[in-house]
N, C-alpha and C positions, 0 to 999 in steps of 0.2 A: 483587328488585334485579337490573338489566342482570349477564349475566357478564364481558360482554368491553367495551372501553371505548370498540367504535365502535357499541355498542346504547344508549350514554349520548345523551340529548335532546339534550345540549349540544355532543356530538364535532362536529366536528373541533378547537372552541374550547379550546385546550390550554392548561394554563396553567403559571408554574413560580414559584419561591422566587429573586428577582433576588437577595437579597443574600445567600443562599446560592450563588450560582453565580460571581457578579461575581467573587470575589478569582481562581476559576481560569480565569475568562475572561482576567483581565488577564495572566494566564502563560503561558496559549497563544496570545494576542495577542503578546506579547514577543518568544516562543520565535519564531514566525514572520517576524516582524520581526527580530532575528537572524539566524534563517539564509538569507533574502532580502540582508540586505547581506554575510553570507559570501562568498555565491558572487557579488555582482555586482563584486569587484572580480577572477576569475576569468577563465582563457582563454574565450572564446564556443567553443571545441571543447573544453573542460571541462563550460560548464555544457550543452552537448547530451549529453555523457556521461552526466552526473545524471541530467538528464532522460529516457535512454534507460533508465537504471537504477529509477527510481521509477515510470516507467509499465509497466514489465516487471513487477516484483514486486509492482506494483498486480492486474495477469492472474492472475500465474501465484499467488498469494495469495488470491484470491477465489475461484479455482476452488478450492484448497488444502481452504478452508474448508467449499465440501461436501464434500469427499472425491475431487473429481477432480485429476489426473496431468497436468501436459499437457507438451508435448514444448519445453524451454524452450529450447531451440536455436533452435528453429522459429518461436516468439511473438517470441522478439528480433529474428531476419531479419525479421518483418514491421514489427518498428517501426521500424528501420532505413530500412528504406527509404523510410516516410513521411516522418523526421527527416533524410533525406539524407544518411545515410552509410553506407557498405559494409558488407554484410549477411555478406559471411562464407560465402553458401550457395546452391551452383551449381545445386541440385536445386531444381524447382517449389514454390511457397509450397503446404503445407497449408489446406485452404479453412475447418478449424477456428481456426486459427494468425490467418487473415487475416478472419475475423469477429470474432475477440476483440481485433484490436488496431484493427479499423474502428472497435467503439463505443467503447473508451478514446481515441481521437483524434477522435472527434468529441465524445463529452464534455466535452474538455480542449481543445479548440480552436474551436469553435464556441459560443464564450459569450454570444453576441447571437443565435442564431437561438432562438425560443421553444419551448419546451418543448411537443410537441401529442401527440395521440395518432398518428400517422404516425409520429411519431421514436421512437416509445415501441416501435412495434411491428417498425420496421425493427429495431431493436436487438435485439427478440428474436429475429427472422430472423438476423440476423448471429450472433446468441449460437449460434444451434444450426445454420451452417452446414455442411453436408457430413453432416448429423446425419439417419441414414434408421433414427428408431428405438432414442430416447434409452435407454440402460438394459434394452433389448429393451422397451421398449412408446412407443406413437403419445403425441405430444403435438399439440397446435393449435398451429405455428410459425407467430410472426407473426399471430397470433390474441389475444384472449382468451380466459380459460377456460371449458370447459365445464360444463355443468349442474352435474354432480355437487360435493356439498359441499368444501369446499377445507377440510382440518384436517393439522394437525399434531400427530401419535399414538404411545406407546409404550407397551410391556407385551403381554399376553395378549389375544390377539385378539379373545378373549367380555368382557373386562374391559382394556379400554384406557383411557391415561392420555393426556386430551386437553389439549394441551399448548396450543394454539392453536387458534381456530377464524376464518378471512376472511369478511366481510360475504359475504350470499347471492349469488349472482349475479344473479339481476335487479335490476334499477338500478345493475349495476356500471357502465356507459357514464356514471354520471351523476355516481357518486364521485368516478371518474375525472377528469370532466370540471370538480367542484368543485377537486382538487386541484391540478390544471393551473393553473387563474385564480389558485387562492393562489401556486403557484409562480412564475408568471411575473409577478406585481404585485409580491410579497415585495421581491423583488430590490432594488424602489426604496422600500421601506419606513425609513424613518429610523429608527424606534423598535424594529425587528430586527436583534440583533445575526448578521453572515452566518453566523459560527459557530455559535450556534444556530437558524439558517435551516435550515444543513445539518443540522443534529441530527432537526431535527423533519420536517424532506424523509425520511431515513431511515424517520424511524419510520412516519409517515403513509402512506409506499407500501407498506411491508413491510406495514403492518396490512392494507391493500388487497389483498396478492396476487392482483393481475391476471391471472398466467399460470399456467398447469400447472404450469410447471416456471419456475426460472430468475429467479425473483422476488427471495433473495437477489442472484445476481450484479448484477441490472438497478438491484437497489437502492444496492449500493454505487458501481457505474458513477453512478447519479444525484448521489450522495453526492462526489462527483471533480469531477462537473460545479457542482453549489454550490459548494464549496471554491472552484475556481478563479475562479466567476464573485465571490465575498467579496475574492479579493486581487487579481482585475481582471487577470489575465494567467494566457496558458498553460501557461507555462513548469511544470514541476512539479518539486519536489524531494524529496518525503517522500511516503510508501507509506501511506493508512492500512489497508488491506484486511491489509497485514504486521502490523499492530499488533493488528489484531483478531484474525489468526488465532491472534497468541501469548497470546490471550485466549480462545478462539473458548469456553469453556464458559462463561466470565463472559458472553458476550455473546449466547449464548441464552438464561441464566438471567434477565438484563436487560431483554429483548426481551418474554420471557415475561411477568418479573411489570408490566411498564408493560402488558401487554395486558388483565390481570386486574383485574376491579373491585373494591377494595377498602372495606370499611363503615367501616373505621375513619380515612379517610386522607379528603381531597380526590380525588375520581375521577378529574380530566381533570389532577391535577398530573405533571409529569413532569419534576420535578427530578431522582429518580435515575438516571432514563436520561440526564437530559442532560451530569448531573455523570461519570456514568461515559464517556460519549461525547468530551466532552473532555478526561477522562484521557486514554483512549486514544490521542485527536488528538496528546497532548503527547507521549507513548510516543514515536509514529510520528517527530513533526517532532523531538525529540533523538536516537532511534538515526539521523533523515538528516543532524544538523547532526553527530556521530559522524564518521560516515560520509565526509561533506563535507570535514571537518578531515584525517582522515588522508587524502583524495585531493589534495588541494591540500599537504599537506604531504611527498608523494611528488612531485609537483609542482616545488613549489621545488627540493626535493632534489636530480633529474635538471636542472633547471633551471643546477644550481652545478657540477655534475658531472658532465655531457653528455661536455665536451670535453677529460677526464682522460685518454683513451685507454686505458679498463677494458677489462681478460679478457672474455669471452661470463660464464665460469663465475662471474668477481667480477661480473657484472650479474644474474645469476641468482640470486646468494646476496641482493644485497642487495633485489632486489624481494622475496625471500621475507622480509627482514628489516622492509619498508617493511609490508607487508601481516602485521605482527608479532602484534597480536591478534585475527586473523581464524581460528579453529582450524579451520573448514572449508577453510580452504588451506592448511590445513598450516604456519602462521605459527609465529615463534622469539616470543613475547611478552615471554620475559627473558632475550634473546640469544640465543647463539650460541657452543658449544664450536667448537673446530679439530677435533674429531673429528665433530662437527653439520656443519662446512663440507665436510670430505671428503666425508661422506656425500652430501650434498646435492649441492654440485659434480660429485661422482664423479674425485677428483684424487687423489694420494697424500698420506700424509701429510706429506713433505714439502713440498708446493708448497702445499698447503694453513695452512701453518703460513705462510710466505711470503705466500704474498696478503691472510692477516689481516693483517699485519703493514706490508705497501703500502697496506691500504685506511686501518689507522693514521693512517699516514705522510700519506697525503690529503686525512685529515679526515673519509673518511666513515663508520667506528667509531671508537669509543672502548670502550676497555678497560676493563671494569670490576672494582672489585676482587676480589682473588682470585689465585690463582697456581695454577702445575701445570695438571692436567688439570682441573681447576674455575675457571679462566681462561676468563670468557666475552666478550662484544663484541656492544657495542649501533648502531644506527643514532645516529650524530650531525645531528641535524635542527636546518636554520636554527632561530633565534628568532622 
């Protein structure tokens, strides 16, 4: 018996369990369709925001995901400035910063030009621009891969645990080239739902590893580009590369056993990868529609309250109070002492006692129960 599931007679012909997967298709159909009419009744300088925020944590999440760092200062100035607005940053773009946000903008913006091997290979050009010497050793940038076997291995070096193994390289050009025609016909396939278009785009190139290196990234970059070309615009709102990384062991273990021929199973079924893939999906598009809600509810907020004539130090508390459960910035999530507001302000404590008590007065906390020094104060947010 084949070990791997592209030595099966019948691969690439994949197959899955519809009425197993149907009910969570119609949920991340939903979810999407929700958070699409969220934001479209939104400022158009809102929804560039999102969008500047979900293709960032698209990058900087995928690199995440193998293990690399990259300088997120740097990756936002670059997408800035394709999306048209002030970058924030007077020093030369990074030429790694400006490869990585070249292929997330032409993924996401280029959704009628066809999928070929030219665009496949520019992308890994751009992935490892400025790159003299990935990890201290050579790879074929902009290339495919070399002779040598492509595996993915752990353990003891006389006794390793092969975790994956990619079709040979001879007749890669020809994979390749199968894959391509599926991806670019798919598209206008009736009886393909796009979200599992994109599921099985995922998995089919991954199984392929094309390149040395960088086949992950290229693959979820491909994965961004399905997604968008299924809801027919570029606009993006939801991260999924974030949702996998907060999975990233599930989603080798995933990866792994759909690679693995199973005796006792259907070989070419890939319902668990797909059902786990659109977990994921839904992960991603509820922590954006999150996300969404309290930007637009920050939003309104200043929206009501712009022209109240607030302190620096009362704008300051209350953006800390808007951004309430975000613990990576330091958010009040169940308010805010007077002894919380000095601190934060840096005011005494008596004017700090005073400005809880004007913002009161304006409506933009409310007091919540309690007295004394356990007297806290929440954001008052329209309805």
């Amino acid at each position: 018996m084949p070990r791997w599931i592209w030595q099966h007679p019948n691969w690439p012909q994949v197959t899955w369990q519809a009425d197993t997967l149907a009910p969570l298709l119609r949920q991340v159909t939903l979810a999407q369709g929700a958070l699409l009419g969220r934001t479209q009744g939104s400022e158009p300088a809102l929804r560039t925001e999102f969008t500047l925020d979900a293709l960032l944590q698209n990058i900087v999440n995928s690199s995440a995901i193998e293990g690399e760092t990259l300088n997120v200062g740097s990756v936002r100035s670059s997408i800035a400035r394709r999306l048209g607005l002030p970058d924030g940053n007077a020093s030369p773009p990074e030429a790694r910063s400006e490869g990585l946000a070249q292929i997330m903008w032409d993924a996401t913006t280029e959704l009628d030009t066809p999928l070929s091997e030219a665009r496949l290979l520019q992308w890994h050009a751009w992935l490892f621009a400025g790159d003299d010497g990935f990890l201290g050793r050579k790879i074929r940038i902009g290339d495919w891969r070399g002779l040598n076997a492509m595996q993915v291995v752990s353990g003891r070096i006389d006794r390793p645990t092969v975790h994956f193994e990619a079709p040979p390289r001879e007749g890669l050009e020809a994979r390749i080239a199968e894959f391509l025609t599926w991806f670019n016909t798919s598209r206008t396939n009736a009886t393909l739902d796009p979200l599992l278009r994109a599921a099985i785009a995922h998995f089919w190139f991954v199984t392929l590893h094309p390149f040395d290196d960088g086949n992950g990234r290229l693959t979820r970059a491909l994965t961004d580009l399905a997604l968008a070309q299924g809801e027919q615009q570029s606009i993006r709102f939801y991260a999924m590369s974030a949702a996998i990384l907060a999975e990233r062991k599930a989603y080798y273990a995933q990866l792994e056993a759909a690679q693995k021929m199973r005796a006792s199973a259907e070989p070419l079924d890939l319902t668990p990868w797909l059902s786990w893939f659109l977990g994921t999906l839904l992960a991603a598009i509820q922590s954006a529609s999150t996300q969404i809600d309290r930007v637009l509810g920050k939003s309104r907020f200043w929206l009501q309250h712009r022209a109240q004539g607030l302190s620096p130090e009362q704008v300051k508390v209350l953006n800390r109070l808007l951004d309430g459960d975000q613990p990576d910035r330091g958010g009040f999530e169940q308010g805010i002492s007077a002894a919380q507001y000095q601190a934060v302000a840096k005011v005494s404590k008596a004017t700090a006692t005073r400005h809880l008590a004007d913002l009161v007065t304006r409506g933009c906390l409310v007091k919540l129960p309690g007295g004394g020094r356990s007297t806290r104060y929440q954001i008052q947010l329209l309805k």
